[in-house]
C-alpha positions in Angstrom: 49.0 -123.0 -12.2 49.6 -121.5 -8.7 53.0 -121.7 -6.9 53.8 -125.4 -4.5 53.2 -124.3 -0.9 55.8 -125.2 1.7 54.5 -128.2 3.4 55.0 -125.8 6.9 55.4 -129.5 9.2 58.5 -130.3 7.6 59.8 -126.8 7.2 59.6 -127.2 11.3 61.5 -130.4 11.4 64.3 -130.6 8.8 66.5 -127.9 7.1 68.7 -128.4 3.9 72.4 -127.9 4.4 74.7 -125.8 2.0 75.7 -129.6 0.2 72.0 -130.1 -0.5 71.8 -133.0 2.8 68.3 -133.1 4.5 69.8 -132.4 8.3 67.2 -133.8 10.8 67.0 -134.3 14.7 66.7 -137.6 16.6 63.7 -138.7 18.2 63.5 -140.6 21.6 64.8 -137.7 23.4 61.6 -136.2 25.2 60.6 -138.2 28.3 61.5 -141.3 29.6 65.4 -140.6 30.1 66.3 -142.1 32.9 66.3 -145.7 31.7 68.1 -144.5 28.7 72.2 -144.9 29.0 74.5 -141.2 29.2 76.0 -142.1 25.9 72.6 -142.6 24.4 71.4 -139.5 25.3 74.4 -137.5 24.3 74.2 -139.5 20.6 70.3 -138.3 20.5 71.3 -134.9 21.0 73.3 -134.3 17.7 71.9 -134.0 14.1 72.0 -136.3 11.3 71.6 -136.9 7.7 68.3 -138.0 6.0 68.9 -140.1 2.9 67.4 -141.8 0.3 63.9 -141.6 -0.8 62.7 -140.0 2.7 65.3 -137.3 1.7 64.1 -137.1 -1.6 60.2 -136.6 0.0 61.6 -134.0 2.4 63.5 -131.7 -0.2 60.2 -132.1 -2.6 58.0 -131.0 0.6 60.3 -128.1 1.1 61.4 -126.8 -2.4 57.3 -127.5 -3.5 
């Protein structure tokens, strides 16, 4: 049976952090800003954890 390919869409959009954690960015941050509070937009702009059965999809989509 051949090798699992790296589903390459995820690979672009989540990493795997030393602890094992599926590290993913926010959405909402594109377009549309400017009705969207400072402290919003500076809470967008930082990483955070995936968890539970998405996280569990991810690290299968990754590891293959």
């Amino acid at each position: 049976m051949p090798k699992q390919k790296t589903h390459r869409g995820a690979a672009k959009r989540f990493k795997i952090s030393a602890g094992g954690k599926v590290i993913r960015h926010h959405s909402m941050h594109s377009h549309i800003l400017t009705k969207k509070t400072t402290k919003r937009k500076r809470k967008l702009r930082q990483q955070t954890v995936t968890t539970g059965k998405m996280a569990r999809n991810i690290k299968e989509m990754l590891h293959g």
